[in-house]
C-alpha positions, 0 to 999 in steps of 0.5 A: 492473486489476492485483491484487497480493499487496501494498498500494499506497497513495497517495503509494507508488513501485510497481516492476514486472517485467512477464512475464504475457502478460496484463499486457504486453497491459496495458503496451502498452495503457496506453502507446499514447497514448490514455489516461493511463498508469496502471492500478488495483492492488488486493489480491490476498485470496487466490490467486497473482498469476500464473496468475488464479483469485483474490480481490480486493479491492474498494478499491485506488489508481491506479497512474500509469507513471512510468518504463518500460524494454522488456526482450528477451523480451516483458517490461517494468521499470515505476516506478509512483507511487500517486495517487487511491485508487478503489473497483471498482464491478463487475469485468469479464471478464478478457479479455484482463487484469483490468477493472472499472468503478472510481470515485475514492474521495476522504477525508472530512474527518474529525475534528482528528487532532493527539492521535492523532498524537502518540500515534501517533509515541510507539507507533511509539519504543516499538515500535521500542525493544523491536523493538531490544531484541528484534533484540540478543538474537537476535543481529541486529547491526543492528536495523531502523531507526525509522519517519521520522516527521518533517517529515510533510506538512500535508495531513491525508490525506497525512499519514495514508497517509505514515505508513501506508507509513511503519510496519511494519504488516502487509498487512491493516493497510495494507489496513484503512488504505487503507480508512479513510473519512477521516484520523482513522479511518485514523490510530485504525487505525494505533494500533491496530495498532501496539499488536497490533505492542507486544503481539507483541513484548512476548510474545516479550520475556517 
């Protein structure tokens, strides 16, 4: 397992730079070729990534090594993509890194979602719209582009975590996001957030 101050979700590329005695024992172990090279990246709540001695969450996704490259120094670059999402079971000593025991956590179906997107993609223009407003009057030249939200995949749970990744929503949200039991539930906790997100800068607008 490697707890992280971000959320990983599915479908997300992960960059890497390994330096942790613990976690290069980590890399070596993934890649000895005995097991499929990936490993559990989950929420760090609080506490540092480095050192240990902190609170994690128990939801997190599979993190698959796509790409690794050995630096001087007992170091590694690793590319990651996130795969399946997985719930921690129990955790186990960290010796020699983080374990736990995990299962794969697939979605449920869920309701039909086609209203909640659509009342998704106007949030995020007008969420991006007063961000723009708001980046001129500050005298940011240029503004941060809008979320893409075409083309999106057909797959509901896809979908659901691409938007996710997509909207500039905050750790907890991504996090609420990842938890969400099924697409239809994810995609109410997107809106809501991006409504918090509107509220915010239409306060700071006033």
């Amino acid at each position: 397992m490697f707890p992280l101050g971000t959320v990983l979700l599915p479908g997300e590329p992960l960059s890497l730079q390994i330096f942790e005695p613990r976690y290069v024992a980590l890399v070596r172990d993934c890649l000895d070729g005995s097991r499929e090279p990936e490993f559990g990246v989950v929420l760090i709540e609080r506490g540092s990534e480095v050192g240990g001695g902190d609170v994690r969450t128990d939801v997190g996704v599979l993190a698959q090594i796509t790409d690794v490259t050995e630096l001087p120094g007992d170091r590694f670059r690793l590319r990651c993509l996130g795969t399946e999402r997985l719930r921690v079971q129990q955790w186990l000593p960290d010796d020699p890194y983080p374990r736990a025991e995990t299962s794969v956590w697939p979605d449920e179906p869920g309701a039909d979602d086609t209203a909640l997107l659509e009342d998704l993609r106007e949030r995020a223009t007008r969420l991006h719209d007063l961000t723009t407003r708001l980046a001129l009057r500050s005298g940011i030249r240029h503004p941060p582009p809008s979320a893409t939200l075409d083309q999106l995949p057909t797959d509901p749970t896809t979908r659901s975590y691409t938007l996710a990744a997509a909207l500039p929503i905050s750790l907890t949200d991504r996090q609420t996001a990842l938890t969400a039991p099924d697409p239809h539930t994810r995609l109410t906790h997107l809106s809501t957030a991006l409504d918090d997100a509107i509220a915010m800068v239409e306060f700071r607008l006033q």
